[in-house]
C-alpha positions, 0 to 999 in steps of 0.5 A: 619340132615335133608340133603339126601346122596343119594336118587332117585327122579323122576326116576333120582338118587339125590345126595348131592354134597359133592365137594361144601360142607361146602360152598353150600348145591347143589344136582346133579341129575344124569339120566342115569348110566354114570352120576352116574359112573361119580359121584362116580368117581368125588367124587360127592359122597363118602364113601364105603357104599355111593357108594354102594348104588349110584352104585346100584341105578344107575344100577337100572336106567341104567336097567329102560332105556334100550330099548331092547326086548329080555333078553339076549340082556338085559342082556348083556347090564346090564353087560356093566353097572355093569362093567361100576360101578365097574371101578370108584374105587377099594379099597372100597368094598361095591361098588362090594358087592352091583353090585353082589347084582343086579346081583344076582336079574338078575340071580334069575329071572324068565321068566316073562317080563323084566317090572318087572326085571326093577321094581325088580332091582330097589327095590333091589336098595332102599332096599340097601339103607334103609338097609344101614340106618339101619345098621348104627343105629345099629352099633351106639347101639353097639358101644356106650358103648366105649364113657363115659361121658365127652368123647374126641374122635378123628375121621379122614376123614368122616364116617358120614351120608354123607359116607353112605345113612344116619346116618354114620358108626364112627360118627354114634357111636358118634351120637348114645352116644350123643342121649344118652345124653352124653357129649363128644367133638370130634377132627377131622383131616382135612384129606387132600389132600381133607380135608374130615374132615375139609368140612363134618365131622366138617360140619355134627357135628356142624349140628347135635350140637356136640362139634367139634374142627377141627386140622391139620392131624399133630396135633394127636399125640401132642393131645395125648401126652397132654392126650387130646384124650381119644379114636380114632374111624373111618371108613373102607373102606375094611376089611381083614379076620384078621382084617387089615382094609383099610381106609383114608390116615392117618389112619395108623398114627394114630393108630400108634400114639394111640398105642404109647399112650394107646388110643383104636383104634376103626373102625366102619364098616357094614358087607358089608365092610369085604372081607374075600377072602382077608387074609391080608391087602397087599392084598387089592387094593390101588386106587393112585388119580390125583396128583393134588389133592394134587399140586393144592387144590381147584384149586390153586396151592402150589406146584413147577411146575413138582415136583414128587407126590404120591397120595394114596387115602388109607393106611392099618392099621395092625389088631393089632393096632386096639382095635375093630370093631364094626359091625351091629352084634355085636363087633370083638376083636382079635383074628379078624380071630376067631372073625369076623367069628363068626360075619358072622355065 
């Protein structure tokens, strides 16, 4: 794996462009915080802790440009650019969790001169980043035992390196099993309407040599009826006190499916992606996209013109459709409302 996520580069924040992949390997370089919004708005950039780490290294930047001499001036101005992060998109929580983090920097500093506010922001900012990295690395030591030898798992949408600032959350498991040395093969749903699956996380495991085997997202459940899939692993994009995990559309469905089937369902997700001020999945937010994502893919249209589209971006699989989560600390099993506290103690 030799690609960077997102990286800061000549005081300007560098990201990988995820829209051009698997076709073209391009950076964007963004120089100022609207630059970045605009990113995590577009998708240049996606995953819930890729965001987090892009929105805090674009407030980082933001800070670095402000030319105002006084602190509460530049105070206010830094609430316009955290708000400014914040509006790109709802549902994954790590985006809030690393704008509170900056925050937090701002409120905790002293009288000294704004220079070193700027300098301190933006060590928040790669100190989230290689945080980030690490944590995944963890989660894969933790959550490796799940995959046997021989193993065939099936993953949706991308929870690899390129949804985080490196290594991955799901996939990072998988690499971690396969590091190991174990045989395993992986399905991986084309996770429309953007195809997530189809263009990075089959593009990040045939990098990395790992058996890959790319299906439509209708195909699951007839794989598990043939005894094809042993377990089934993926991301999160914001998790409730009891367990109901946010995630890709299709993630609903394929826990479902696995249910029906005795497959264990695992999610792999960093603590920063729990919101326990939510008790249940109904309340996390759902951020609904263009329709034509799903009316006109990569800009050719296949639907009549004005039919009626609905574009959820996320589904909420229900706490008791998943086997476990796997976290940096450790392992959550029901009942999660214990489980996961235990995990923040």
């Amino acid at each position: 794996m030799k690609y960077e996520t997102v990286t800061w580069r000549n005081d300007k924040v560098v990201m990988l462009d995820q829209r051009r992949l698997p076709t073209e390997e391009a950076y964007v370089e963004c120089d100022g915080p609207a630059q970045v919004a605009e990113a995590i708005r577009n998708m240049t950039i996606r995953g819930a802790p890729a965001i987090g780490v892009a929105a805090a290294m674009g407030i980082a930047l933001g800070a670095m440009r402000l030319r105002v001499k006084s602190k509460g001036r530049f105070r206010e101005e830094f609430e316009g650019i955290c708000r400014m992060m914040m509006e790109t998109r709802p549902t994954a929580v790590n985006l809030s969790w690393a704008v509170q983090r900056m925050k937090d920097v701002l409120s905790g500093y002293g009288e000294e001169g704004l220079d070193g506010l700027r300098r301190a922001l933006k060590s928040e900012a790669m100190a989230i980043r290689e945080a980030d990295i690490e944590v995944n690395r963890q989660m894969g030591q933790n959550g490796k035992r799940y995959i046997q030898n021989g193993s065939a798992i099936l993953t949706h949408c991308n929870a690899g390196a390129l949804a985080t600032a490196g290594y991955g959350t799901a996939l990072g498991v998988i690499r971690a099993a396969h590091e190991e040395g174990k045989d395993l093969e992986v399905y991986v749903c084309e996770t429309r309407p953007q195809f997530q699956g189809a263009r990075l996380t089959a593009w990040e495991l045939d990098r990395d040599g790992i058996l890959v085997t790319l299906i439509t997202d209708s195909m699951s459940g007839y794989l598990m009826s043939k005894g094809l899939i042993h377990l089934v692993i993926v991301g999160a994009d914001r998790i409730s006190a009891n367990g109901d995990v946010a995630n890709k559309i299709g993630t609903y469905s394929l826990a479902v499916l696995a249910k029906a089937h005795g497959i264990p369902f695992y999610v792999a997700a960093p603590l920063s992606t729990f919101d326990l001020s939510l008790g249940t999945g109904d309340e996390i937010p759902i951020e609904e996209r263009d329709t034509r994502e799903v009316t006109h893919p990569f800009g050719r249209k296949i639907a009549p013109e004005g039919v009626r589209v609905w574009n959820p971006a996320f589904d909420v699989t229900p706490h008791e459709y998943v086997t476990a989560i796997i976290t940096e600390r450790g392992v959550a099993q029901e009942p999660f409302a214990t489980s996961l506290r235990g995990l923040f103690s």
